[in-house]
py3Dmol code that shows the C-alpha trace and the ligand (Angstrom):
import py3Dmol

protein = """\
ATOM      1  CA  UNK A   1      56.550  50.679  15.511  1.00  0.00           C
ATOM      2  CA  UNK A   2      58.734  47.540  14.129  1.00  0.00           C
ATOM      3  CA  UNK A   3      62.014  47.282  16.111  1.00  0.00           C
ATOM      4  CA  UNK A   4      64.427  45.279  15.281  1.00  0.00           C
ATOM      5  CA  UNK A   5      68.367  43.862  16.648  1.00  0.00           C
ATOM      6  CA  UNK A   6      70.439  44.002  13.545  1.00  0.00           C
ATOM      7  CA  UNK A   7      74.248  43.889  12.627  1.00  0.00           C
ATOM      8  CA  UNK A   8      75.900  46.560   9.848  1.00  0.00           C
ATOM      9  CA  UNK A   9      79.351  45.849  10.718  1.00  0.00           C
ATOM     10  CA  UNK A  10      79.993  46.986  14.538  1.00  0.00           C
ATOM     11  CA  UNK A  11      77.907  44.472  16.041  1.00  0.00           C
ATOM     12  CA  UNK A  12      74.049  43.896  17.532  1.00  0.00           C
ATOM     13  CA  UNK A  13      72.087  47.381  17.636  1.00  0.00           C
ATOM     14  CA  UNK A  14      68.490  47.688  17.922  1.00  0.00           C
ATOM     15  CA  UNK A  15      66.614  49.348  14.652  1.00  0.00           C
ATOM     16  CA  UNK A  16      63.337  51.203  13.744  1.00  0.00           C
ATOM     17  CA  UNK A  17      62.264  50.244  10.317  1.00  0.00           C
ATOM     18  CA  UNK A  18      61.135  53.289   9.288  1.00  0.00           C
ATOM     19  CA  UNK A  19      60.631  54.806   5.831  1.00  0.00           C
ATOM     20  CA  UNK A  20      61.879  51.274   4.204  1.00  0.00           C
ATOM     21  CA  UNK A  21      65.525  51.799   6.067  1.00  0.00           C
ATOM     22  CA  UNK A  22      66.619  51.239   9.495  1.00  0.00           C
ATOM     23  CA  UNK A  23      66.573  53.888  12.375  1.00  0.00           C
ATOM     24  CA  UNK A  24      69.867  53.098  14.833  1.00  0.00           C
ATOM     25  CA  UNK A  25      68.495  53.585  18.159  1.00  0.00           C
ATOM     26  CA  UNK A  26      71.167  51.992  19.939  1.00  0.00           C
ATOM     27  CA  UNK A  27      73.533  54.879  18.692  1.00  0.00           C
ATOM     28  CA  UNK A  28      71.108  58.043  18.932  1.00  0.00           C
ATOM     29  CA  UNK A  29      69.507  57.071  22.597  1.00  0.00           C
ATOM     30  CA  UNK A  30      72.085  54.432  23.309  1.00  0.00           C
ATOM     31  CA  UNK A  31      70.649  54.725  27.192  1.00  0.00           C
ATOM     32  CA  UNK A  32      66.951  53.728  26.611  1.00  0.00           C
ATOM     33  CA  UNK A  33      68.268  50.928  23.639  1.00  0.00           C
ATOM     34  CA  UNK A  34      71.565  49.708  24.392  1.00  0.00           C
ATOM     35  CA  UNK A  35      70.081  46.355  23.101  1.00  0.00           C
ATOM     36  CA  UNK A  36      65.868  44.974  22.619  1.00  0.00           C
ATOM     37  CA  UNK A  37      65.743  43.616  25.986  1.00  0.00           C
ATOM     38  CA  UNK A  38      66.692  47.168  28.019  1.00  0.00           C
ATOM     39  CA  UNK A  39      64.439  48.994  25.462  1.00  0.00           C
ATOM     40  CA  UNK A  40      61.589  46.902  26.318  1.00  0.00           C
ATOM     41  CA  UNK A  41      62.208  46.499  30.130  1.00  0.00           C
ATOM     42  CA  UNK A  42      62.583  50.523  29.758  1.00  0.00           C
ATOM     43  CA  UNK A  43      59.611  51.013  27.077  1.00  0.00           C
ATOM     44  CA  UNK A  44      57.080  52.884  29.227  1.00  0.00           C
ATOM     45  CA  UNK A  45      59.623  55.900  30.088  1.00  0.00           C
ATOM     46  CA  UNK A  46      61.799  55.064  26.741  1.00  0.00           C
ATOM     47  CA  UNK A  47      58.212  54.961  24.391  1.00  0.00           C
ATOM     48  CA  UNK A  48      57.695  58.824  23.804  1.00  0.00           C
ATOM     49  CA  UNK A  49      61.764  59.634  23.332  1.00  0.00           C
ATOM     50  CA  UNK A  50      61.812  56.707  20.496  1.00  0.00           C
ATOM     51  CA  UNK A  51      58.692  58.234  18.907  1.00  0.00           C
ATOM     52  CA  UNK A  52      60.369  61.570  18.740  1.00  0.00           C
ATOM     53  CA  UNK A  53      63.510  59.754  17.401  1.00  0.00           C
ATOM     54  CA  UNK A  54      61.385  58.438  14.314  1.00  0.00           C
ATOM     55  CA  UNK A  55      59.846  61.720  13.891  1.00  0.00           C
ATOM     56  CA  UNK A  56      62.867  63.800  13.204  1.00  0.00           C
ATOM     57  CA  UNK A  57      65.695  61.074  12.295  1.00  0.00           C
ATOM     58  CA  UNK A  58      68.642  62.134   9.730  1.00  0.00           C
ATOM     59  CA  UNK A  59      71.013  58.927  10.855  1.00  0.00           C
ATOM     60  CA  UNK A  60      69.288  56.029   8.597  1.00  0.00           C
ATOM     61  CA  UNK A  61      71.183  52.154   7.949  1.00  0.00           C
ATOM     62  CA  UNK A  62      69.908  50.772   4.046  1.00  0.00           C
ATOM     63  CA  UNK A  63      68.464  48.066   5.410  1.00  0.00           C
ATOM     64  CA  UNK A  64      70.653  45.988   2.529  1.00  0.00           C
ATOM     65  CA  UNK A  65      73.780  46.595   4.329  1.00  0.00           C
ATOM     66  CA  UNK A  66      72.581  45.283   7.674  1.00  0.00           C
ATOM     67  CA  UNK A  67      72.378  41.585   8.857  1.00  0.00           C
ATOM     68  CA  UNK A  68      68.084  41.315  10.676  1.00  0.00           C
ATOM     69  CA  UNK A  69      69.220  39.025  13.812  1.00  0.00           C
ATOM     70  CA  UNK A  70      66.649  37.847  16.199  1.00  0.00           C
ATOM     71  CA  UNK A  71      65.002  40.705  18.196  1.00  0.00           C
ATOM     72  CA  UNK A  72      65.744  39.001  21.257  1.00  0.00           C
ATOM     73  CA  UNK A  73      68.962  36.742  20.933  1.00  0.00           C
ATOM     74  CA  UNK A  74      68.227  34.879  24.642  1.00  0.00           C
ATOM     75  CA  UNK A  75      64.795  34.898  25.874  1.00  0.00           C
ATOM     76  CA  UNK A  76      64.528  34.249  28.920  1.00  0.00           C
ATOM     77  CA  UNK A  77      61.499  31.908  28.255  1.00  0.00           C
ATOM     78  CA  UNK A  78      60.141  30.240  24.887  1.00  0.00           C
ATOM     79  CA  UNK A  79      56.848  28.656  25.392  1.00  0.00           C
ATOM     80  CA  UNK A  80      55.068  27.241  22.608  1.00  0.00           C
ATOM     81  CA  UNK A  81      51.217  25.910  22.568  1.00  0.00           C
ATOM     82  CA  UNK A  82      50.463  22.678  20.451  1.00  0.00           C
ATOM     83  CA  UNK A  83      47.069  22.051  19.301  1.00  0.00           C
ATOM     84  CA  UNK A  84      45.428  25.270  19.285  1.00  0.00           C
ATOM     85  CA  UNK A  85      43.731  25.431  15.290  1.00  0.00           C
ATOM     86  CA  UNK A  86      41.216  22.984  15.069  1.00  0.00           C
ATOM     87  CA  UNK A  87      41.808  22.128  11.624  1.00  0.00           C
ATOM     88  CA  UNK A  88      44.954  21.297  12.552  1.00  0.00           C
ATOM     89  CA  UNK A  89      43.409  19.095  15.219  1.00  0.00           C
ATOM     90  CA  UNK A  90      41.332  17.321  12.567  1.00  0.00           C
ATOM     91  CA  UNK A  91      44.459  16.739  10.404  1.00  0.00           C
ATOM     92  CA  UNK A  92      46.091  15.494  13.327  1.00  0.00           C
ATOM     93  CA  UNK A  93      43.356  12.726  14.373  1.00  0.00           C
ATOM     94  CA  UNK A  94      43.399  14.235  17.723  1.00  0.00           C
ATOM     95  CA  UNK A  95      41.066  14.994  20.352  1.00  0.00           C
ATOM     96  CA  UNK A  96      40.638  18.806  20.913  1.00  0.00           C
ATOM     97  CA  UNK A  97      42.460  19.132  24.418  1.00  0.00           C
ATOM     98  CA  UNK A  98      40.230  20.930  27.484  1.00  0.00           C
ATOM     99  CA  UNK A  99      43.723  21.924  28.601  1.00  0.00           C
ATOM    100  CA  UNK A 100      46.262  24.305  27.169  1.00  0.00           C
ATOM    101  CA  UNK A 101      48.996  21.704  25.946  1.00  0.00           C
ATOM    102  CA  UNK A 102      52.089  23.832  26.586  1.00  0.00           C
ATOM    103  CA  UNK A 103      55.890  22.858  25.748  1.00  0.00           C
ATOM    104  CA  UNK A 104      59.117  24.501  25.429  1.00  0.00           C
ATOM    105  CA  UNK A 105      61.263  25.584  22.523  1.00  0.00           C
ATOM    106  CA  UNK A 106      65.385  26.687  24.338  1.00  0.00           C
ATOM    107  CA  UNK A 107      66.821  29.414  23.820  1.00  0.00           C
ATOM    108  CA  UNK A 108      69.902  27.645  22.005  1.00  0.00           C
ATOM    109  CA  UNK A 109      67.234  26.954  18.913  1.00  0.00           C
ATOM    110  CA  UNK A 110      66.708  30.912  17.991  1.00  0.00           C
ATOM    111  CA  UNK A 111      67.528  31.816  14.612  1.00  0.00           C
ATOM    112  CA  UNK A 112      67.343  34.828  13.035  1.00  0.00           C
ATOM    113  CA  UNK A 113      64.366  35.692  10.562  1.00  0.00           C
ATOM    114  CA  UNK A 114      66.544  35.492   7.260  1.00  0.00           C
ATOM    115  CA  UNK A 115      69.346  33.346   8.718  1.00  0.00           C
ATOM    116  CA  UNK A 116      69.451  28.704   7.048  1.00  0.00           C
ATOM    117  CA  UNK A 117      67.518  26.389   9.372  1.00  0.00           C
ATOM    118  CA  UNK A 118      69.305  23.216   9.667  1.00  0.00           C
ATOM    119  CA  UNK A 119      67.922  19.598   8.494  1.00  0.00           C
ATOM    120  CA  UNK A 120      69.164  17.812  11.543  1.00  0.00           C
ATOM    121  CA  UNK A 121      71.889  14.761  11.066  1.00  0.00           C
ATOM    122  CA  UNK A 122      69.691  12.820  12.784  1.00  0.00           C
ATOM    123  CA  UNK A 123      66.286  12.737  11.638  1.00  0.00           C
ATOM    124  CA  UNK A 124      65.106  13.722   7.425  1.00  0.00           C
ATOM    125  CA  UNK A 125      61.297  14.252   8.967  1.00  0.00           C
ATOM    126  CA  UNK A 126      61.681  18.181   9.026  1.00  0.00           C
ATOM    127  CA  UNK A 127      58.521  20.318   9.424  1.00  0.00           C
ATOM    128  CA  UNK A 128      57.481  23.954   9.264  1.00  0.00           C
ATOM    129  CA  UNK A 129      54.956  25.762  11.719  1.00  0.00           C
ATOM    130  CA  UNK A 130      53.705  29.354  11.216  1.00  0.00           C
ATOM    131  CA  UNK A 131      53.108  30.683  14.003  1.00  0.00           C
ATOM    132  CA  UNK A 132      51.655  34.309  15.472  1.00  0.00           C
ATOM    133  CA  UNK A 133      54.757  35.094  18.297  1.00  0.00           C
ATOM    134  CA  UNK A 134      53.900  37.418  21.274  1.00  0.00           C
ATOM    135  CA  UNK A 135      56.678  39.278  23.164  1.00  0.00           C
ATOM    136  CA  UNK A 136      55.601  39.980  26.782  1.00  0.00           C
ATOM    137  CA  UNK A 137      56.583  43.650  27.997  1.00  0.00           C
ATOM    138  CA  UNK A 138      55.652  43.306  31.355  1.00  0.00           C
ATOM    139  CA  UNK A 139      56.186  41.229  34.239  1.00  0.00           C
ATOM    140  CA  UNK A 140      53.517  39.415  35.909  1.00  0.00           C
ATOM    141  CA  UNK A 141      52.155  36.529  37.603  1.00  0.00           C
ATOM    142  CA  UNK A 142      47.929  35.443  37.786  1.00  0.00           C
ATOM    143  CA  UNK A 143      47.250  37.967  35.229  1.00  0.00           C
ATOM    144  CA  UNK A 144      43.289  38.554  34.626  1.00  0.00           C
ATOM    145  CA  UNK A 145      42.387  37.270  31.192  1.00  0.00           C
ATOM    146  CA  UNK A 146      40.805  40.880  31.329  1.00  0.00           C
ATOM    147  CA  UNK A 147      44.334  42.446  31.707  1.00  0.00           C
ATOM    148  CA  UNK A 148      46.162  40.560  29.308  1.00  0.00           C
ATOM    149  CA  UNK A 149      46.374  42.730  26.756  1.00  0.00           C
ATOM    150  CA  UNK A 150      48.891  45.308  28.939  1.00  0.00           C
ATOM    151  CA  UNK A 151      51.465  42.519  29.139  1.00  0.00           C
ATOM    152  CA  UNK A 152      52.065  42.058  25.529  1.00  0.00           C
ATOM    153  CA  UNK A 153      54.843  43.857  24.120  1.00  0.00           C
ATOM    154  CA  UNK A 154      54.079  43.666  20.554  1.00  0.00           C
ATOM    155  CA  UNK A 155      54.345  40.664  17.810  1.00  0.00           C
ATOM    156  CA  UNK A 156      56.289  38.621  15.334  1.00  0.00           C
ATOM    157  CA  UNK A 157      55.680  35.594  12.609  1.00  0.00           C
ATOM    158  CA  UNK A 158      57.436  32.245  14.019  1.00  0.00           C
ATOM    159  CA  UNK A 159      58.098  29.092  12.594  1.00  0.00           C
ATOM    160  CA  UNK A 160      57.902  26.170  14.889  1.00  0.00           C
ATOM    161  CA  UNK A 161      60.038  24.051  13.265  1.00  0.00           C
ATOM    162  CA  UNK A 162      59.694  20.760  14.083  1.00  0.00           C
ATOM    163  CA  UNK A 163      61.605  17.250  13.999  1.00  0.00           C
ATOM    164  CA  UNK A 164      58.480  15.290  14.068  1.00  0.00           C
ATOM    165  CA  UNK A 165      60.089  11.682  14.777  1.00  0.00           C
ATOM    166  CA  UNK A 166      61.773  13.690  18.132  1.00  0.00           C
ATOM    167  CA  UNK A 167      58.616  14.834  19.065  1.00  0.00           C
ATOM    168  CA  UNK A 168      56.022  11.423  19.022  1.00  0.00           C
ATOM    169  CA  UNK A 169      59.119   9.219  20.347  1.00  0.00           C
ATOM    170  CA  UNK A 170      58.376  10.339  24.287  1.00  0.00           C
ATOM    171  CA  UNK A 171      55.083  11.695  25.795  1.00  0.00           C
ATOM    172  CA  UNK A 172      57.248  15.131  25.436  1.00  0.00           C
ATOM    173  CA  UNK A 173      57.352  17.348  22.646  1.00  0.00           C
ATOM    174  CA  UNK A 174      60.520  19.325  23.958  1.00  0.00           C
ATOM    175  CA  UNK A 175      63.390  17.810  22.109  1.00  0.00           C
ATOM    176  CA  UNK A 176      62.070  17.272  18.906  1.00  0.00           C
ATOM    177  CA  UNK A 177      61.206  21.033  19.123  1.00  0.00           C
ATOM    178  CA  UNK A 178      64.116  22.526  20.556  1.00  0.00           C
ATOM    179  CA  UNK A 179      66.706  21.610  17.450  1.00  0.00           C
ATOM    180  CA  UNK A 180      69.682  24.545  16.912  1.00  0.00           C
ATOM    181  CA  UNK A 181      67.819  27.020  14.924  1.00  0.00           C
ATOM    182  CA  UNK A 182      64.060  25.653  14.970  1.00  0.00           C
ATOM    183  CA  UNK A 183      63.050  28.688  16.440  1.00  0.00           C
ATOM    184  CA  UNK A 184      63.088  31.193  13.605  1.00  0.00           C
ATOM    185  CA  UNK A 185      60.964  34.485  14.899  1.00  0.00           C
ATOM    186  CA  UNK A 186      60.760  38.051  13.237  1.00  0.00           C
ATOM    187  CA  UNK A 187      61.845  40.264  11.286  1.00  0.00           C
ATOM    188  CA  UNK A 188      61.044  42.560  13.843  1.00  0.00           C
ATOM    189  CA  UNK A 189      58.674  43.097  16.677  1.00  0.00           C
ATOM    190  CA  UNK A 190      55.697  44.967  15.772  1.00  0.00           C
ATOM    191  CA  UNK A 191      54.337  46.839  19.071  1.00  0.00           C
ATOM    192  CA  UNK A 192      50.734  46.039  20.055  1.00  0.00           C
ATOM    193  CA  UNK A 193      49.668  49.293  19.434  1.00  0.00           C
ATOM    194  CA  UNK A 194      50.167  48.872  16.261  1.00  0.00           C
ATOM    195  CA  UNK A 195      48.616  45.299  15.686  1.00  0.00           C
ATOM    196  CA  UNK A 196      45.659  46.283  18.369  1.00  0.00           C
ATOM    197  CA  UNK A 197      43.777  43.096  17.783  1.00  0.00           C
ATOM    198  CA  UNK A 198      46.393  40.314  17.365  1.00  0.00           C
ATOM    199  CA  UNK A 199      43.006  37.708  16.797  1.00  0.00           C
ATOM    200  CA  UNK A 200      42.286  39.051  13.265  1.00  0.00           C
ATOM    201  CA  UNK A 201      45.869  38.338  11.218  1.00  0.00           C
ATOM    202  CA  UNK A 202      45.870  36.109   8.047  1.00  0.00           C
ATOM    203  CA  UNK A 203      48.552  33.615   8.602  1.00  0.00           C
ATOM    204  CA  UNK A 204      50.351  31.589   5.708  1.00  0.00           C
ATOM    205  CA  UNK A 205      53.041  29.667   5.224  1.00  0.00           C
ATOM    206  CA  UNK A 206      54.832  28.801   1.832  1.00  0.00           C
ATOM    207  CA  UNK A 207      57.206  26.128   0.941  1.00  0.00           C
ATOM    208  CA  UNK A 208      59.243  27.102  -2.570  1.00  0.00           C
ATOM    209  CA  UNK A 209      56.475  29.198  -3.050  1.00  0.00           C
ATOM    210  CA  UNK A 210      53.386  26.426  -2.764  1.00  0.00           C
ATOM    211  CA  UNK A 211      51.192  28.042  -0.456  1.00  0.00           C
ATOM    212  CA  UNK A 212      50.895  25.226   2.619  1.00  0.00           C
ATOM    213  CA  UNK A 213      49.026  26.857   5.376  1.00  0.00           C
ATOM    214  CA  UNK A 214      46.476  29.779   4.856  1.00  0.00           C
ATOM    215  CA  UNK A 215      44.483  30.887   7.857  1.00  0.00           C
ATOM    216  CA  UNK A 216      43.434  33.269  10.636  1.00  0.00           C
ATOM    217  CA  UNK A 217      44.792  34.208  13.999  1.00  0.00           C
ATOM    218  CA  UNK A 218      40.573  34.328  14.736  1.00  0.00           C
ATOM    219  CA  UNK A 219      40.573  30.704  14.592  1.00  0.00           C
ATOM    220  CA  UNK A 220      42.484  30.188  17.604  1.00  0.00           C
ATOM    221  CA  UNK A 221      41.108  27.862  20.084  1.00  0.00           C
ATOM    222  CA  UNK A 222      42.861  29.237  23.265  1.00  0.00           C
ATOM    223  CA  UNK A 223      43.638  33.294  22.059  1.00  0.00           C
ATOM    224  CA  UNK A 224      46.354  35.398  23.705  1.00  0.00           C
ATOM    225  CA  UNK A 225      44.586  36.512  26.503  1.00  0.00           C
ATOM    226  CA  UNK A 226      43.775  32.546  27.563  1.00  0.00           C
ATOM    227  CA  UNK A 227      47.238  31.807  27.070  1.00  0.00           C
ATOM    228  CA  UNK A 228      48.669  34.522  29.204  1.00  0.00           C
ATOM    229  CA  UNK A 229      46.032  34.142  31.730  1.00  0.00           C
ATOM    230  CA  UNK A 230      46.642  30.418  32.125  1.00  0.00           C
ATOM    231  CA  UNK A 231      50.760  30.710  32.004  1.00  0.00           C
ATOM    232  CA  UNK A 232      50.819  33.183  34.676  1.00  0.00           C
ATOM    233  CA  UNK A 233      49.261  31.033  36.987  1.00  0.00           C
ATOM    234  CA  UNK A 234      51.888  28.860  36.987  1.00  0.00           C
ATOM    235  CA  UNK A 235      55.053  31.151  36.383  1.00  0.00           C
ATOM    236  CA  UNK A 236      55.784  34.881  35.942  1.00  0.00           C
ATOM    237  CA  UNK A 237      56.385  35.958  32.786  1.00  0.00           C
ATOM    238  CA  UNK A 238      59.065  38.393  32.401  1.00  0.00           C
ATOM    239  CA  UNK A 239      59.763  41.073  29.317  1.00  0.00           C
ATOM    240  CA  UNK A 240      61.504  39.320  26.460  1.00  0.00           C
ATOM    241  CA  UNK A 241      59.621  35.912  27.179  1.00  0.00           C
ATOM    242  CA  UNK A 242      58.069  34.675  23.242  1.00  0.00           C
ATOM    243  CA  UNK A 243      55.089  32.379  23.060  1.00  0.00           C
ATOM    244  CA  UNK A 244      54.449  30.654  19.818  1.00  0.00           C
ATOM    245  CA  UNK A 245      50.809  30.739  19.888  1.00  0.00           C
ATOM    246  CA  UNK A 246      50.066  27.638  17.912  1.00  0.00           C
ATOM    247  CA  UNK A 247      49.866  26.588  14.158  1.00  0.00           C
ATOM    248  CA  UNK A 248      46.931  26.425  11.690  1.00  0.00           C
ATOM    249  CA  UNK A 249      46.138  23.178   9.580  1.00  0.00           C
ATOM    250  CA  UNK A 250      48.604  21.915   6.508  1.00  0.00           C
ATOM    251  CA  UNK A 251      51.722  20.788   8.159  1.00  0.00           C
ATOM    252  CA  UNK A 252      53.842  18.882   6.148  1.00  0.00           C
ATOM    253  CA  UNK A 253      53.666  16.069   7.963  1.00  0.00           C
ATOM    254  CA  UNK A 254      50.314  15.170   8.047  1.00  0.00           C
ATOM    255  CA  UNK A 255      49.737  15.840   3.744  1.00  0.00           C
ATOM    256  CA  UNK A 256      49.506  12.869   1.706  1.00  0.00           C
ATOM    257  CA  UNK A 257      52.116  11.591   1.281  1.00  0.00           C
ATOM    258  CA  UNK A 258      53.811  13.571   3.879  1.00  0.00           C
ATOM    259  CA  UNK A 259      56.183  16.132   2.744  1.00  0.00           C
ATOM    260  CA  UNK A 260      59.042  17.106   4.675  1.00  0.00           C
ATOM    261  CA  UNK A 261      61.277  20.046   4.314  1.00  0.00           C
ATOM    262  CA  UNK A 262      65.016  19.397   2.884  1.00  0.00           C
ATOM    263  CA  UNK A 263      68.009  21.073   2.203  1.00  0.00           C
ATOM    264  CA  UNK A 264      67.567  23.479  -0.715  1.00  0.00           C
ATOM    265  CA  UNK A 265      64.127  24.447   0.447  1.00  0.00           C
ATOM    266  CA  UNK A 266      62.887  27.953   1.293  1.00  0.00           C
ATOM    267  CA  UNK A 267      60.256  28.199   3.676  1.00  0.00           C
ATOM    268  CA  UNK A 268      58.174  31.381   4.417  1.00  0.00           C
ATOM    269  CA  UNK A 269      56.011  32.612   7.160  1.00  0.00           C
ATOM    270  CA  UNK A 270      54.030  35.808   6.522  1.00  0.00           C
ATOM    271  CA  UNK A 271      51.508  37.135   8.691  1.00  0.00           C
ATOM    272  CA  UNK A 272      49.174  39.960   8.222  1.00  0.00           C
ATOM    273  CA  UNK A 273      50.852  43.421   9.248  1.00  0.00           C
ATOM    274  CA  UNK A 274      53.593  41.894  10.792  1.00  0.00           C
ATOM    275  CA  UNK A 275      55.817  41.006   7.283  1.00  0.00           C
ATOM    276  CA  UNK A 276      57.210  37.911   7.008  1.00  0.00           C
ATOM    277  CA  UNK A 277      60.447  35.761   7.888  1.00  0.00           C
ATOM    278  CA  UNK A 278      61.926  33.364   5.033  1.00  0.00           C
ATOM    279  CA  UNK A 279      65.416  30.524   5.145  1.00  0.00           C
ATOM    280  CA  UNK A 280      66.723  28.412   3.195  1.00  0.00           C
ATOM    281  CA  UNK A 281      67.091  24.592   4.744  1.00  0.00           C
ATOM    282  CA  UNK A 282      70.717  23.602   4.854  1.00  0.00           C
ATOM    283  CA  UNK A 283      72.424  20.045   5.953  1.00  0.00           C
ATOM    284  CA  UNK A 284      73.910  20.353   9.968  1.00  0.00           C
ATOM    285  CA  UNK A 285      77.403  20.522   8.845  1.00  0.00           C
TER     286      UNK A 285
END
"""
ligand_1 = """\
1
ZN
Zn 53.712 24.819 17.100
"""
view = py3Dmol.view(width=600, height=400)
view.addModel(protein, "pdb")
view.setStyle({"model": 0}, {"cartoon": {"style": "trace"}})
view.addModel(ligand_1, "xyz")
view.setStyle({"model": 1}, {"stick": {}})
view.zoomTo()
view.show()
């Protein structure tokens, strides 16, 4: 199933796309999906009425006259893994880390999958990341590798946008990664069931339509199941929580020259089965 949070008029509702329109959940079983976080915290009783619900709907919003938001407008956590391709690690001149090298992106830098992603006033050295995105269902802490799978809610395509100068100028990544709207994610979440095996999705990212980044979710150095395994020894993770699982080779920044994004730019993340997010770079007003 793709579910989505989207706006036709009367404020956030969550969606089905279904049948290349949108199902309104939120007003035909407004209990189970009053919004994406309720449906997921409620999706083991909630899963088999929304089935039904897509089975036999009549109520369908064009998906032209709705606004896709973020699926989650305020997760509670956003943790994103750097140096996980390892031909982005060669680009990068780095060493391949034995650890997981985790940051975070705040909540304050969501942005909606169609919605402009600022150029900062601060800093012109703009980059894109695609990223696979994994939505945790359930709550857990020390989760068996083994077990991982369960916790995963389903999936989006990310882009890790990045303000590059931010991030080298301290030993921590966090600022120059949490920037309003540098955390693009959608256009919906695809449920695992659907993806099954998240570690065998072509990922690609496009800037004006030049194809920058073209790989596999198979060539992940620490998968999924490491990644939940490892974060979950250190905190629980809760339903809604997004990890941006890391970004192939072909970042702007490390081309030559380097080529950073700027206003008037279009930049698009598509990943196998799970569509594809696109904005348009605009000044910070
Ligand atoms: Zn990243």
């Amino acid at each position: 199933m793709k579910l989505c949070t989207f706006d036709a008029g009367s404020g956030p509702e969550v969606g089905l796309y279904s049948r290349s329109a949108l199902i309104p959940l939120s007003r035909i079983v407004p209990r189970a999906a009053p919004d994406m976080m309720t449906l997921i915290a409620n999706w083991p009783s909630a899963q088999a009425e929304v089935c039904e619900v897509e089975r036999s709907a009549r109520t369908f919003v064009p998906l032209e006259q709705a606004s896709l938001l973020p699926p989650i407008a305020r997760p509670g956590k956003i943790l994103a893994i750097g140096l996980n391709y390892a031909d982005h690690i060669k680009e990068s001149g780095l060493a391949t880390p034995k650890h997981q090298v985790w940051f975070s992106k705040h909540a304050t830098a969501v942005n909606a999958p169609f919605d402009p992603i600022e150029v900062p006033k601060v800093s012109k050295r703009l980059d894109y990341e695609a990223e696979l995105v994994a939505v945790i269902g359930r709550r857990g802490r020390h989760i068996a590798r083994a077990d991982a799978a369960d916790f995963v809610f389903g999936y989006c395509c990310g882009n890790d946008v990045s303000v590059r100068d931010w991030q080298v100028l301290t030993p921590q990544w966090m600022l120059g990664k949490s920037f309003d709207t540098h955390a693009p994610y959608g256009p919906w979440i695809v449920t695992a069931d659907e993806v099954s095996d998240p570690h065998c999705l072509g990922i690609r990212c496009f800037v004006n339509g030049e194809k920058r980044q073209d790989s596999n979710t198979r060539h992940l150095i620490f998968n999924v199941w490491d990644q939940i395994a490892h974060l979950s020894q250190a905190m629980t993770l809760e339903p809604g929580d997004l990890l941006f699982t890391g970004t192939p080779g072909g970042v702007g920044a490390l081309m030559k020259p380097p080529q950073f994004l700027r206003a008037g730019d279009c930049v698009r993340v598509e990943i196998d089965r799970l569509d594809a997010i696109e904005a348009t770079l605009i000044d910070e007003s």
